[in-house]
N, C-alpha and C positions, 0 to 999 in steps of 0.2 A: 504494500500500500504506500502510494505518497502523495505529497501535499499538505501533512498531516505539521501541526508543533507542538512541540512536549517540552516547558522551560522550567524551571524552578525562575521563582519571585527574585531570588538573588542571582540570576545572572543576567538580569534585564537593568540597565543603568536608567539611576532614578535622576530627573532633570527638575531645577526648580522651575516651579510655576513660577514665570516672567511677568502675569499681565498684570496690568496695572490694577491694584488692590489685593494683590496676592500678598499674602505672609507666610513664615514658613510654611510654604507647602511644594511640596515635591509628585512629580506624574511616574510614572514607568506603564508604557507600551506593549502590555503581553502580548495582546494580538492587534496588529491595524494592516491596512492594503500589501504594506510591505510581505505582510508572511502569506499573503496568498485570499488574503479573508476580502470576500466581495460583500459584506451585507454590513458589520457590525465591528467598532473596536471596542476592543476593552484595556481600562486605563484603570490602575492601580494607583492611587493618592495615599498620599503621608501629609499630614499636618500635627506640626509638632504645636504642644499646650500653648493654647495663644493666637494659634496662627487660622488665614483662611484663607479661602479659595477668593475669588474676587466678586463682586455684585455685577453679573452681565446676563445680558437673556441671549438665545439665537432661536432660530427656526426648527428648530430640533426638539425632539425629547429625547431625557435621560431616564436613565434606572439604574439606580444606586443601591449596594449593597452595604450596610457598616459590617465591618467585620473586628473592630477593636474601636473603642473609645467613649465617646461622647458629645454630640455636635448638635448645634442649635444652627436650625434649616433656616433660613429668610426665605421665604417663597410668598414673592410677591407683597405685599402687605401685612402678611402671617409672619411668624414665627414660633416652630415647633423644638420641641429636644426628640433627640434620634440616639438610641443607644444601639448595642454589640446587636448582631443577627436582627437590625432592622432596613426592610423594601422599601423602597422611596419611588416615586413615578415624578417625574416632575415632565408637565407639559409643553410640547415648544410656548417661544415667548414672552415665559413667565420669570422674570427678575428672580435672580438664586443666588444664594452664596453657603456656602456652610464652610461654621467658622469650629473648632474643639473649644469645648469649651470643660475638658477632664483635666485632668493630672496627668497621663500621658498621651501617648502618638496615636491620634486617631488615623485609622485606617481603612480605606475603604473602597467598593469597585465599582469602576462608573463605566457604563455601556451607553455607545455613541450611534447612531447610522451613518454608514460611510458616504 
């Protein structure tokens, strides 16, 4: 069989998130166009205590998985808390950011349409 990727988390180089209103947070690329994948990426986030992603909307939806930490969602006008093993749907268009708001490294997988 090929076409297939199989990576451990650690051998994928984590980039900081650049855009403007980001704090520490960090992305890593398991899967996007490069490995072959036509439909969907999936991006591995680290925000360390403190830190957030930035407040932007695009044309997309996401679906986010937490897999460690603690994070208060801004979506849109709201504002929710999201802890370990919680689904997030967020709708294109809608203003987001999520910030940790734990003691440690929130972590978490966010899936994109390519």
């Amino acid at each position: 069989m090929s076409g297939y990727k199989i990576v451990h988390v650690s051998e994928v180089e984590a980039s900081k998130v650049e855009e403007e209103g980001a704090e520490k947070a960090w992305i890593r690329w398991l899967i996007s166009k490069e490995d072959g994948a036509g439909n969907f990426a999936m991006r591995l986030f680290e925000v360390e205590p403190g830190g957030r992603t930035p407040l932007h909307s695009h044309p997309w939806e996401h679906e986010i998985f937490i897999l460690e930490g603690e994070a208060r969602l801004v979506l849109g006008e709201e504002e929710r808390i999201a802890k370990r093993e919680t689904a997030i749907y967020i709708p294109p268009n809608l203003k987001h950011s999520i910030i940790n708001v734990g003691e440690n490294k929130l972590r978490f997988l966010c899936l994109i349409p390519l």
